[in-house]
Each structure stands twice: as structure tokens, then as C-alpha cells.
N, CA, C and O atoms as a GROMACS GRO file, in nm:
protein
  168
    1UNK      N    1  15.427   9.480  10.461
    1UNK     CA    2  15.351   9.605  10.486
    1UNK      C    3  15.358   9.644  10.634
    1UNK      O    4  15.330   9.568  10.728
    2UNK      N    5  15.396   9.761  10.643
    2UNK     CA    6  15.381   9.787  10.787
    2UNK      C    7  15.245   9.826  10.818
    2UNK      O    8  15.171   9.874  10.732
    3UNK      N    9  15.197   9.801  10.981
    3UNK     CA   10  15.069   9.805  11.010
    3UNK      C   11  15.074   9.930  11.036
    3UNK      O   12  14.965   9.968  10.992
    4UNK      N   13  15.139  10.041  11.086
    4UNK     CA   14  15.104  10.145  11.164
    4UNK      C   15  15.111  10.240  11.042
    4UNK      O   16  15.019  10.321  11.034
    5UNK      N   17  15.207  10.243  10.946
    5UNK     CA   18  15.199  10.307  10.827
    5UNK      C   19  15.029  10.293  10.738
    5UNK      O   20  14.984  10.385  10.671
    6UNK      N   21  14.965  10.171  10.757
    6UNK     CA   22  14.890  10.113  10.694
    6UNK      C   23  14.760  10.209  10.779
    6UNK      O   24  14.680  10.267  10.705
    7UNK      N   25  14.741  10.224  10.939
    7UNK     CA   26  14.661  10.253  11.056
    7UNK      C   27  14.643  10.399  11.001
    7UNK      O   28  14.530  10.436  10.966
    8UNK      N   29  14.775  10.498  10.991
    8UNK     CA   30  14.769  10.667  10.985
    8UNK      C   31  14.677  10.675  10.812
    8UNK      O   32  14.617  10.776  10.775
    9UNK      N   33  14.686  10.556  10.734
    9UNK     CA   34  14.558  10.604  10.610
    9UNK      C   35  14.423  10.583  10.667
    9UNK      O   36  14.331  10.665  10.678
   10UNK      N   37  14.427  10.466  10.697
   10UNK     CA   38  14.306  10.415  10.730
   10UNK      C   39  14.194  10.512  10.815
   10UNK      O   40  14.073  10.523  10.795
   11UNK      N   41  14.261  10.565  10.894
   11UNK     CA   42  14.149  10.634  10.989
   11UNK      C   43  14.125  10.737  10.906
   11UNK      O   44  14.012  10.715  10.860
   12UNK      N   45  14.174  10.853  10.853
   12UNK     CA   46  14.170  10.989  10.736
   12UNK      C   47  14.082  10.882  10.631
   12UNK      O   48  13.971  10.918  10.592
   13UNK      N   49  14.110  10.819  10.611
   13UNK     CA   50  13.957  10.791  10.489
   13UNK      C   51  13.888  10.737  10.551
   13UNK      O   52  13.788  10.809  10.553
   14UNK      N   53  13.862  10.619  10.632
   14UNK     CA   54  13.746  10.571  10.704
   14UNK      C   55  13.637  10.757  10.764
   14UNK      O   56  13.515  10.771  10.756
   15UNK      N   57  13.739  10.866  10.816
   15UNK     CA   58  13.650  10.968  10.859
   15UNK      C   59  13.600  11.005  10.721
   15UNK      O   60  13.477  11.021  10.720
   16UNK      N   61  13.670  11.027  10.585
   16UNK     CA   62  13.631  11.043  10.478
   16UNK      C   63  13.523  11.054  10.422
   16UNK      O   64  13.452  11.150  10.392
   17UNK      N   65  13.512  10.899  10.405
   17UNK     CA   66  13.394  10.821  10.373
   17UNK      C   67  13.285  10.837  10.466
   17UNK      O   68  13.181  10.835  10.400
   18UNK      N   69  13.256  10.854  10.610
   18UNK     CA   70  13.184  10.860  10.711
   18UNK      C   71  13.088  10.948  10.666
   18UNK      O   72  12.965  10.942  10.652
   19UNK      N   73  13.210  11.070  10.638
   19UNK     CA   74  13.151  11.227  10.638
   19UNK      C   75  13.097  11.211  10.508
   19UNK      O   76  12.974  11.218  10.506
   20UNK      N   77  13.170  11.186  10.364
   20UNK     CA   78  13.069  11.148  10.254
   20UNK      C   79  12.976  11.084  10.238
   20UNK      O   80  12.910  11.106  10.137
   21UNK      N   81  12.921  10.947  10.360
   21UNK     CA   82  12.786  10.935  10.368
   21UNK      C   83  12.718  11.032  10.442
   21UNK      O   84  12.618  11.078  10.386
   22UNK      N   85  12.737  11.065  10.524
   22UNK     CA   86  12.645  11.164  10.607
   22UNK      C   87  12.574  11.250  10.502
   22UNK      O   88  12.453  11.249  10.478
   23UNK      N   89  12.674  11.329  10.439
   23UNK     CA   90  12.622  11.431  10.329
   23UNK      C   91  12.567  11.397  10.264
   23UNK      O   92  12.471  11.467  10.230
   24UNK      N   93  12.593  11.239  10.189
   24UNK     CA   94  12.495  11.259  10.033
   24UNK      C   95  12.363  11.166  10.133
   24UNK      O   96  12.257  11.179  10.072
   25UNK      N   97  12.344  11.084  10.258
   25UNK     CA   98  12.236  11.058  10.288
   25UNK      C   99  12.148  11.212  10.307
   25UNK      O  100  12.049  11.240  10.238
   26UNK      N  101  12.191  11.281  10.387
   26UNK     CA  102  12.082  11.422  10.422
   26UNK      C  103  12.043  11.510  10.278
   26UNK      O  104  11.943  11.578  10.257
   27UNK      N  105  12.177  11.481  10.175
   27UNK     CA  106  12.136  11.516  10.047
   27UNK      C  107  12.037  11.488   9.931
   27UNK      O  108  12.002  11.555   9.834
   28UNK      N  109  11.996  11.338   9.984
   28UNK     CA  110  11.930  11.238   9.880
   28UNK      C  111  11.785  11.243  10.020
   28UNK      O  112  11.693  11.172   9.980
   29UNK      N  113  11.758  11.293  10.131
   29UNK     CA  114  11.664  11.295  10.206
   29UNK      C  115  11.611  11.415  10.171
   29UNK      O  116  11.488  11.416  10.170
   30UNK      N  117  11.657  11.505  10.147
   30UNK     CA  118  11.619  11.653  10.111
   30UNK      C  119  11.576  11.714   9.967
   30UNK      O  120  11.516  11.817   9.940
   31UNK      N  121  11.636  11.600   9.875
   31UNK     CA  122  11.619  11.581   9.735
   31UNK      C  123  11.487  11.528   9.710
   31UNK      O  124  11.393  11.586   9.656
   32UNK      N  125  11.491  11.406   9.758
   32UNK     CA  126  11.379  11.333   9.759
   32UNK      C  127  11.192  11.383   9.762
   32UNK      O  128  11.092  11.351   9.697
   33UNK      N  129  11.224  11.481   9.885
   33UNK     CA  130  11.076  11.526   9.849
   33UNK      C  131  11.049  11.599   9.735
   33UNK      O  132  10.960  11.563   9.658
   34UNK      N  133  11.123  11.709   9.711
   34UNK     CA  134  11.123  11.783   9.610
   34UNK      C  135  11.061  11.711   9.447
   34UNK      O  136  10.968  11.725   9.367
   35UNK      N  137  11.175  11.637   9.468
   35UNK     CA  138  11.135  11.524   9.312
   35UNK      C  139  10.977  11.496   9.301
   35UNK      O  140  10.896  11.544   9.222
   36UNK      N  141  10.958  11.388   9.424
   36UNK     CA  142  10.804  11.361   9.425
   36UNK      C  143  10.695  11.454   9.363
   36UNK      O  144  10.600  11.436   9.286
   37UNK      N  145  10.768  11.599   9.455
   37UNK     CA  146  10.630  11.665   9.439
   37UNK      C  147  10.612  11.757   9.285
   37UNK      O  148  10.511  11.804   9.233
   38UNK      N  149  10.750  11.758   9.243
   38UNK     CA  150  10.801  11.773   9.118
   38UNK      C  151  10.685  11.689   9.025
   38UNK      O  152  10.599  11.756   8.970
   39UNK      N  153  10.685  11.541   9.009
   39UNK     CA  154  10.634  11.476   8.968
   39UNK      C  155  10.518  11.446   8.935
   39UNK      O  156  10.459  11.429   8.828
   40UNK      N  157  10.489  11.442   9.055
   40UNK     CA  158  10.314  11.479   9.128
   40UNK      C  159  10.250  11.623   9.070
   40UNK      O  160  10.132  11.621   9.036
   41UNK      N  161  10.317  11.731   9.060
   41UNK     CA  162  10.274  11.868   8.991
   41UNK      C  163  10.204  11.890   8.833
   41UNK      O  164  10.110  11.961   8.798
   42UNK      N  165  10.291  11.803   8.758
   42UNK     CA  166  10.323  11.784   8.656
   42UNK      C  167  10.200  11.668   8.578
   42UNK      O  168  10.216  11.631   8.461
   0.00000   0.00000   0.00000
């Protein structure tokens, strides 16, 4: 396996994945209250 062939994936999904946590954490923080109070209403 070459390493540098192996390096040019690695970084494009490591940012990938970064950016797909970012989103679904602020997504599941913003969700979250809603539900509660959803719950709580009811």
C-alpha cells in the first residue's frame, strides 16, 4: 500500500466525518429540547 496514496483519502474523510459530527451534535442539541417539552405538554 502506498502511504501517500493512502494520506490524500484520509484527510477528505477524516474532514468528513468532523463536519458530520459537528452537524448531527448541534442537531441532536437543538432537537433535544423540543422533544422534552413535547413530552412534558402532553
Amino acid at each position: 500500500m502506498a502511504k501517500t496514496g493512502a494520506r490524500k483519502v484520509v484527510k477528505p474523510v477524516a474532514a468528513t466525518v468532523g463536519i458530520l459530527g459537528t452537524m448531527a451534535s448541534i442537531w441532536w442539541f437543538a432537537l433535544k429540547p423540543r422533544r422534552k417539552a413535547k413530552s412534558e405538554g402532553t
